[in-house]
C-alpha positions as CSV (number, residue, x, y, z in Angstrom):
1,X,10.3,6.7,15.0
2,X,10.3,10.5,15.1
3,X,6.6,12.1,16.7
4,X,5.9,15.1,14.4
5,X,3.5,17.8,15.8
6,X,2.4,18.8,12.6
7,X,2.6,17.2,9.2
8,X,0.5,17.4,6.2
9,X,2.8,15.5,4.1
10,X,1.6,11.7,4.2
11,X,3.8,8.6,2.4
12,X,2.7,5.6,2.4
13,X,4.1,2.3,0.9
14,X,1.7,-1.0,1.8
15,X,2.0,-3.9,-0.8
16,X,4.3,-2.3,-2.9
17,X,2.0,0.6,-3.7
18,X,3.1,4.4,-3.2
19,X,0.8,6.9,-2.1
20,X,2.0,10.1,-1.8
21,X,-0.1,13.2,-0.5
22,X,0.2,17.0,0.1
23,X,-1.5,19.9,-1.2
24,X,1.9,21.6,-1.4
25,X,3.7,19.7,-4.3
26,X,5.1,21.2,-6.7
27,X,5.6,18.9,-9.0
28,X,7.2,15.6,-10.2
29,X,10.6,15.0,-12.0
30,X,11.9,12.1,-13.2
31,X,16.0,11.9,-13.7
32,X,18.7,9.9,-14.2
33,X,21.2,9.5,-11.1
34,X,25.4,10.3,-12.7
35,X,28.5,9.8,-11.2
36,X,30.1,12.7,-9.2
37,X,33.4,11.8,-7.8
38,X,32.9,8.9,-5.4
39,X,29.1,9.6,-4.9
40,X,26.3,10.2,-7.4
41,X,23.4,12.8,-7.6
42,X,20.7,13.9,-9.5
43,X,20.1,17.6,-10.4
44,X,17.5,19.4,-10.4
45,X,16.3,22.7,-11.4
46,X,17.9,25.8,-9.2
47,X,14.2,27.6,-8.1
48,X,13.7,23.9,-5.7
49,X,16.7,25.2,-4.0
50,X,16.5,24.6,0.0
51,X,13.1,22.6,-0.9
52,X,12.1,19.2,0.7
53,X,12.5,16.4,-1.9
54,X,12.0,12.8,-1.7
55,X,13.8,10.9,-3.7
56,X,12.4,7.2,-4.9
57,X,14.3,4.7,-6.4
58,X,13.0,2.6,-8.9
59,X,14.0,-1.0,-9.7
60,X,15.7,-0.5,-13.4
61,X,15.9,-3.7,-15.6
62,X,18.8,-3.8,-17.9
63,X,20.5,-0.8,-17.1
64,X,24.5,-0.3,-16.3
65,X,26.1,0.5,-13.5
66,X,28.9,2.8,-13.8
């Protein structure tokens, strides 16, 4: 596991619970993950450009796979 001088970022996932932290976020988007060639992605707006993003996947009930 990588030793970080500084963070302030903090994720945390105990008993299936998410906690995320930071005084820096910028907000939260929700999107839907499409087929590009043989991988997939999910845009997002251009001004998050460079930007760290984490990306969470959610377990989805009914939906298809492409």
């Amino acid at each position: 596991m990588p030793t970080y001088s500084h963070v302030s970022r903090k994720v945390f996932v105990l008993d299936n619970k998410l906690t995320l932290t930071d005084d820096q976020i910028e907000g939260i988007l929700e999107r839907t993950v499409t087929k590009q060639g043989t991988s997939a992605k999910a845009d997002v707006p251009r001004r998050y450009l460079g930007k760290r993003v984490y990306v969470i996947i959610t377990k989805s009930e009914g939906e298809d796979r492409e």
